[in-house]
C-alpha positions in Angstrom: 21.3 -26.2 19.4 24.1 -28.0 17.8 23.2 -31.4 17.0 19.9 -31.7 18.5 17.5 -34.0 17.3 13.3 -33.2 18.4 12.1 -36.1 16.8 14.6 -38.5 18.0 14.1 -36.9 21.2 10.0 -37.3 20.9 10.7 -41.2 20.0 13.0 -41.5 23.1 10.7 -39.7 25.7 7.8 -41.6 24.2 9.5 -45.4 24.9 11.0 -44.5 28.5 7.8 -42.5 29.8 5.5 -45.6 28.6 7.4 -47.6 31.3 6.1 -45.2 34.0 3.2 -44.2 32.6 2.1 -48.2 33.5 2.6 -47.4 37.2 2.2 -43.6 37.7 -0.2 -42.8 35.0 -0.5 -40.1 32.9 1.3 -37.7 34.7 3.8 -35.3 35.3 5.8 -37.6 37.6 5.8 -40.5 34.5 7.1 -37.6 32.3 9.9 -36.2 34.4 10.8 -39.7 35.2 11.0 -41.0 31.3 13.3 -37.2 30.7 15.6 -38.8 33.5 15.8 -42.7 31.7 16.1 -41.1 28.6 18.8 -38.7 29.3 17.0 -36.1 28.0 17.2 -32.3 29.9 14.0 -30.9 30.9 14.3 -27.7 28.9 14.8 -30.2 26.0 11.9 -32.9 26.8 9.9 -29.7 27.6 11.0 -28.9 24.2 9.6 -32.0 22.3 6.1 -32.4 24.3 5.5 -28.6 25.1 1.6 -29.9 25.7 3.0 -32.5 28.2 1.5 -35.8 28.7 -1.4 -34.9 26.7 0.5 -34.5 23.5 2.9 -37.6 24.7 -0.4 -39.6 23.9 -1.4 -38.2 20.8 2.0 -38.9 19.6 1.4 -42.2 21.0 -1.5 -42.9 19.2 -0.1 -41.2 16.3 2.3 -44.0 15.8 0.7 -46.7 16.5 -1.7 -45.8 13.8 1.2 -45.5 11.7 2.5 -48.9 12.2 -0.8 -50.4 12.3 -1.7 -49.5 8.6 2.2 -50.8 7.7 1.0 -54.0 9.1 -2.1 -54.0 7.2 0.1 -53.2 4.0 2.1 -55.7 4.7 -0.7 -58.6 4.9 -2.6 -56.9 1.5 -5.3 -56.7 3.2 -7.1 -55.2 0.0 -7.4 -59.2 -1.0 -9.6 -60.0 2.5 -12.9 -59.4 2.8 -14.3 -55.9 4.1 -14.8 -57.4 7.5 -11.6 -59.2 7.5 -9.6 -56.1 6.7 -10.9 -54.5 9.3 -10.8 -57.0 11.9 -6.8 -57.4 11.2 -6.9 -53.3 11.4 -8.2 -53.5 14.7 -6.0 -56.8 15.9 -3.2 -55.2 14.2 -3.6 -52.1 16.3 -4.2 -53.8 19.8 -1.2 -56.2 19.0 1.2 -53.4 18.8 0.9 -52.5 22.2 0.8 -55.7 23.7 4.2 -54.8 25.9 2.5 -51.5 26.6 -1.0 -52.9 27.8 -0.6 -51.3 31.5 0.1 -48.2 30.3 -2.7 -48.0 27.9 -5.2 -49.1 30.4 -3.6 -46.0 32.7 -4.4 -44.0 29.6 -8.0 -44.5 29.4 -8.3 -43.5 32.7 -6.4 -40.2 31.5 -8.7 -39.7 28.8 -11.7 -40.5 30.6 -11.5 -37.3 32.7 -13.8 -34.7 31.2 -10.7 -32.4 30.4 -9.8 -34.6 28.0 -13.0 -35.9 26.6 -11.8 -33.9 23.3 -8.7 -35.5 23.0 -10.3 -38.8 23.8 -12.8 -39.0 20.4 -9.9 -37.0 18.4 -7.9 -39.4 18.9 -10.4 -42.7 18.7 -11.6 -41.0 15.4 -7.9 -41.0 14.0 -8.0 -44.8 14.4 -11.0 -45.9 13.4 -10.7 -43.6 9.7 -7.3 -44.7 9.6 -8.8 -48.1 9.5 -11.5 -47.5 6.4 -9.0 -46.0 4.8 -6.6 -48.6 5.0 -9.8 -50.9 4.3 -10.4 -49.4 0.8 -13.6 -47.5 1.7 -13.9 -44.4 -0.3 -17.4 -43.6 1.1 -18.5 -39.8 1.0 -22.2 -39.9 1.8 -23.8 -40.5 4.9 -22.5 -44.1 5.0 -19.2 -42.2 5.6 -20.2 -41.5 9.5 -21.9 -44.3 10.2 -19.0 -47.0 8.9 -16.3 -44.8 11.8 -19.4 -44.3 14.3 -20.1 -48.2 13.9 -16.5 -49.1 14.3 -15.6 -46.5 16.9 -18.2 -48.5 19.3 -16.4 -52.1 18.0 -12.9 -51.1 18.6 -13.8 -49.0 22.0 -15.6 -52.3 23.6 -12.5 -54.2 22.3 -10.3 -52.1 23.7 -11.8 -52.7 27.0 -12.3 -56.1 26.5 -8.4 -56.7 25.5 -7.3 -54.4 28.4 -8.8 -56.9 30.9 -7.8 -60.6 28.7 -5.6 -63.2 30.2 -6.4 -65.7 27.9 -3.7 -67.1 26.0 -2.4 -64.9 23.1 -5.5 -63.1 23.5 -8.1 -65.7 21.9 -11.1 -64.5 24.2 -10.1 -60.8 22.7 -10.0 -62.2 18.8 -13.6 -64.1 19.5 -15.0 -61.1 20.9 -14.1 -58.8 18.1 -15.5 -61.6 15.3 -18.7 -61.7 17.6 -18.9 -57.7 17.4 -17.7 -57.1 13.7 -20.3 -60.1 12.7 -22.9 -57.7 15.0 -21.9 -54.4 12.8 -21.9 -55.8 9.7 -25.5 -56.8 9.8 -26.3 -52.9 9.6 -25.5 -52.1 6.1 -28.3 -54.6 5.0 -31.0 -53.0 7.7 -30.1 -49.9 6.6 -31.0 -50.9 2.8 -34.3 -52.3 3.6 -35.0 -48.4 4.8 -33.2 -47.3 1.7 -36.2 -47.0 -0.9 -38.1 -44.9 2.7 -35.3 -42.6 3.1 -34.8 -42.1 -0.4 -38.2 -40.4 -0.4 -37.5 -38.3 2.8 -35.5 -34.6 2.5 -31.9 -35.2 3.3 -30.2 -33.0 5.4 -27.0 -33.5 4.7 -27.6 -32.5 0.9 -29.9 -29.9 1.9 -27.2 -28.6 3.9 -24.7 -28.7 1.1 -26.9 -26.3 -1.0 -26.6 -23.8 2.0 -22.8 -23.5 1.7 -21.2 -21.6 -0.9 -21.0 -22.8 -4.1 -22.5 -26.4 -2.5 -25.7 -26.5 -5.2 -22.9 -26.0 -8.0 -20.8 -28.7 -6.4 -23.8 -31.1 -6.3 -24.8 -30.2 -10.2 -21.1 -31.3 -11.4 -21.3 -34.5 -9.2 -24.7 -35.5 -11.2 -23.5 -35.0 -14.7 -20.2 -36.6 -13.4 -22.1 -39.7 -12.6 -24.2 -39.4 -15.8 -20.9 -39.3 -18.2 
């Protein structure tokens, strides 16, 4: 097709099915009606979403990750303290979609159906790793899990919280999330009082290791790593 453009199309169908999504939801009816806005044929919006609204949102999410971590770039966030990179991750991310609020709440109710409870922690996964990562964390152990589990529940209750704010500029939403990140960060030191306990219990993540191929060798080139 001469001079046709998916991703422009994706970015287009994205910005005029938001506007409906708001008051029709998730749905086929939001997605035919963005096509029409956008001046897009439906052969050709079919085209660019072939997994419909579902993928709509991923691609959704997918860049408003993206600009989230260009925001946290942006403020060098690696000069803040752990919990104050990833509280601006988190405001970063909500900020973003501030225009879109009505919308996103209609989402949540889309991903809330059990259909799409796999699509739902795919995509709250995304955010929260995209958020360590942007954070500096280079975790690899168990701590790994429980850093995205931990902030998973933060930026879910959050989410909520914002969804339902009309404060001004959001200030109940920003307390909330200090309150909550203040909450999570008092983990990491109740987990090292139980560190010299576990240390002295079989781990099953290493033991587990050992079972897959070539995982005991792996471990062994670690050790002497860590003792050059």
């Amino acid at each position: 097709m001469a001079g046709y453009d998916r991703d422009a199309d994706r970015a287009a169908l994205l910005e005029a099915i938001l506007s409906h999504a708001a008051f029709d939801g998730w749905s086929q009816t939001a997605f035919d009606a963005g096509a029409r806005d956008a001046g897009i044929p439906a052969d050709r919006a079919l085209n660019a979403f072939p997994g419909g609204m579902a993928e709509v949102l991923a691609y959704h999410n997918e860049i408003a990750d993206r600009l989230m971590l260009e925001d946290m770039a942006k403020a060098n966030v690696g000069e803040m303290r752990v919990r104050d990179r990833v509280t601006f991750g988190v405001k970063a991310r909500l900020q973003r979609n501030q225009r879109h609020r009505e919308a996103i709440k209609s989402a949540c109710s889309f991903l809330a159906m059990p259909l799409n409870a796999a699509l739902a922690l795919k995509l709250l996964y995304r955010t929260v790793d995209a958020i360590w990562y942007a954070a500096g964390d280079n975790a690899t152990d168990f701590n790994f899990y429980t850093k995205r589990g931990l902030l998973a529940g933060v930026y879910s209750a959050t989410l909520l919280y914002w969804l339902n704010d009309r404060s001004p500029d959001c200030t109940d939403t920003w307390a909330f999330l200090d309150r909550r990140i203040e909450e999570v960060m008092q983990v990491p030191k109740l987990l090292g009082r139980l560190g010299s306990l576990t240390e002295r219990l079989p781990n099953p993540f290493r033991v587990a290791q050992r079972m897959r191929p070539g995982g005991a060798r792996r471990g062994h080139f670690r050790k002497r790593a860590r003792q050059g």
